[in-house]
N, C-alpha and C positions, 0 to 999 in steps of 0.2 A: 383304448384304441388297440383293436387286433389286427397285425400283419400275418398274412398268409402268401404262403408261395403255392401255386397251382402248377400241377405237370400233367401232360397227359400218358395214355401209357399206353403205347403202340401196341404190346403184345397182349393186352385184356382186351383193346375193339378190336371186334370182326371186321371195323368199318376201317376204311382207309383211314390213316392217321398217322403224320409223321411228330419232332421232340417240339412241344413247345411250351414254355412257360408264361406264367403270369403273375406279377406281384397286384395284389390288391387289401384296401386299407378299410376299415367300418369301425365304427363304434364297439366296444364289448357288451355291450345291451342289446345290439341288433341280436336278431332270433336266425337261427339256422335256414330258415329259408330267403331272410335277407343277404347270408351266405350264397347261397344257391344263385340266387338271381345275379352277383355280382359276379359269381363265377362264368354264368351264361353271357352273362356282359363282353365280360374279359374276353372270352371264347367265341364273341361275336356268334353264337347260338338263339333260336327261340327257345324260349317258355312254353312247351309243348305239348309234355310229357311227364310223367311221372317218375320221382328221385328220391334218392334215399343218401345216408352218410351211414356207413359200417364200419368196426375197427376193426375188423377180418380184412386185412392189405390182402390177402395174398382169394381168398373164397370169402366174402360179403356172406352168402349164406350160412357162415357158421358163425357170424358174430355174435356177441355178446350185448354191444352195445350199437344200437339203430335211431337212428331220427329216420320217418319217413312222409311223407306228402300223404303214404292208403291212413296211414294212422292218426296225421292232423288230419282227415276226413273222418273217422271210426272203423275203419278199414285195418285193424294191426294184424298182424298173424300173429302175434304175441303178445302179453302182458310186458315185456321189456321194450316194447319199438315203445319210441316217444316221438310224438306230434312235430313238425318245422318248424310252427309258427308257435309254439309255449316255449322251446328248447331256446335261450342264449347262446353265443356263442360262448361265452366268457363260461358257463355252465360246462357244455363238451369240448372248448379247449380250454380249459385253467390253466396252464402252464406252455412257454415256447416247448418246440421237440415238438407236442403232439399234432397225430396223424390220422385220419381219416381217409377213409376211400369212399368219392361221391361217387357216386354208380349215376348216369341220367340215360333218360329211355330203358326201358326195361326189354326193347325189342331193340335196336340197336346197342343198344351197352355201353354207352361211353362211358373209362372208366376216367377219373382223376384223383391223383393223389391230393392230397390238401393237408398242405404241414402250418402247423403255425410257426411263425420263424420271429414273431416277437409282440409282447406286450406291453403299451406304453399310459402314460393319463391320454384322455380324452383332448383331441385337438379342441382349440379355444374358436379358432378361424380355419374358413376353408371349406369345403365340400367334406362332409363326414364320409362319405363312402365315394371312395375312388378306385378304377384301374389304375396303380403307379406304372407298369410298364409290362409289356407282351414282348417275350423273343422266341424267336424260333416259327412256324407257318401255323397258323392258326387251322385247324380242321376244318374240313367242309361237312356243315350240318347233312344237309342232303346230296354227296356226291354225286354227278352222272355216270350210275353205274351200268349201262346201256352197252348190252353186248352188239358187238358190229359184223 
């Protein structure tokens, strides 16, 4: 079982976005785009658009290491992006500490940090993939950004 903490990060969207976080719980077998969708959960977002997970926190474009949604299609720009749906998570987080920046929408940019903050056995009972808890205002997918 992987716990991860979710932030968003005001100063990477363009889009309105104020602090909010999110703890959420899944399997270590689930695959990175099982990641994703929980994360959209969390975030009270659609599944919409096209994402990625880069270890470049600070510029996604110079990462090294990439899971992307063009590459689980055949779509990579590179020989090192790896597919959502082959990648584990247990794979690209093996240890608490690590960090991820999930980029979602590639035209709007929401960026989120995704730290893993602990690794446990496999719950026996219970819902395997949960939101444990949202603080802070959740983002609005589609603001009305409607000049007056």
């Amino acid at each position: 079982m992987h716990t991860f903490e979710i932030k968003t990060q005001p100063k990477l969207c363009p889009m309105p976005c104020g602090d909010c976080t999110a703890i959420i719980e899944m399997p270590s077998t689930g695959s990175i785009a099982d990641l994703a969708e929980m994360i959209l959960k969390a975030m009270d977002f659609d599944d919409d658009h096209a994402y990625g997970f880069f270890d470049n926190l600070k510029n996604i474009y110079r990462s090294k290491e990439k899971y992307t949604l063009f590459a689980a299609h055949g779509h990579a720009e590179d020989k090192s992006e790896k597919g959502v749906f082959e990648a584990s998570v247990a794979s690209a987080f093996p240890k608490a500490g690590k960090q991820l920046m999930f980029l979602f929408d590639y035209g709007d940019e929401w960026h989120f940090l995704v730290t893993c903050i602990g690794i446990a056995g496999e719950r026996k009972s219970g819902k395997p993939y949960r939101v444990v808890s949202v603080t802070g205002e959740r983002p609005e997918q589609y603001p009305d950004c409607d000049e007056e």
